[in-house]
C-alpha positions in Angstrom: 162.9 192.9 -60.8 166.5 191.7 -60.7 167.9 188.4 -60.1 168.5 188.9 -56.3 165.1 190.0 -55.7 163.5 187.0 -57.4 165.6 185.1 -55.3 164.5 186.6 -52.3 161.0 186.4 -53.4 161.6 182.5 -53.8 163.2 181.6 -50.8 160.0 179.8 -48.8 159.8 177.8 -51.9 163.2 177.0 -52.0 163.4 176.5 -47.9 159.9 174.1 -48.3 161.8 172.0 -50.8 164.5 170.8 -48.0 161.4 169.6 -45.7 160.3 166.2 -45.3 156.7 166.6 -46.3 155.5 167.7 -49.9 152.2 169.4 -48.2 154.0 172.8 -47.8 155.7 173.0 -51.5 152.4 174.5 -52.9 151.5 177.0 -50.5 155.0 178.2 -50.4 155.5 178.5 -54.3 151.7 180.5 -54.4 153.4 183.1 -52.1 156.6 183.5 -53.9 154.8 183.9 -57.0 152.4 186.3 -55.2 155.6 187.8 -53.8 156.7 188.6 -57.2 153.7 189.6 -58.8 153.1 192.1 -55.9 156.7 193.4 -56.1 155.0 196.8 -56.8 153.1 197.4 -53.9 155.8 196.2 -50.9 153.8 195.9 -48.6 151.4 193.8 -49.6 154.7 191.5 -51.3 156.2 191.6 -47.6 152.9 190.0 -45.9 152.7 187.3 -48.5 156.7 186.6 -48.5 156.3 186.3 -44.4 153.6 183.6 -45.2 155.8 182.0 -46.9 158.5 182.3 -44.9 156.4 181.3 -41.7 155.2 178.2 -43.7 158.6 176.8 -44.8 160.1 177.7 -41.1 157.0 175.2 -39.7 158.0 172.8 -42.3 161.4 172.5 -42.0 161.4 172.1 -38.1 159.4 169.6 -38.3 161.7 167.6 -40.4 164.6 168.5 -38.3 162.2 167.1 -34.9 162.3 163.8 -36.7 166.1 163.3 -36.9 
């Protein structure tokens, strides 16, 4: 894998670090790393990365429903 796929595969963690609450860092960093170690199979990588994805999204509107 190259850089800009790694960063692809991390960007729920990196979108669960700008949320308020620390609960969704850990689920999001397991699928990123999931994302990555499934990078083979794609489609199995794509389920996990929307996971992620769907988990950071959740997250970071909550934060913005407080301001």
């Amino acid at each position: 894998m190259d850089v800009l796929q790694i960063s692809i595969a991390a960007m729920p963690f990196l979108l669960s670090l700008a949320s308020r609450t620390r609960k969704a860092i850990a689920p999001c960093l397991l699928t990123s790393i999931l994302t990555v170690l499934l990078s083979g199979e794609p489609h199995r990588a794509v389920i996990a990365w929307c996971v992620g994805v769907l988990i950071a999204a959740v997250a970071l509107r909550e934060r913005l429903r407080t301001i």
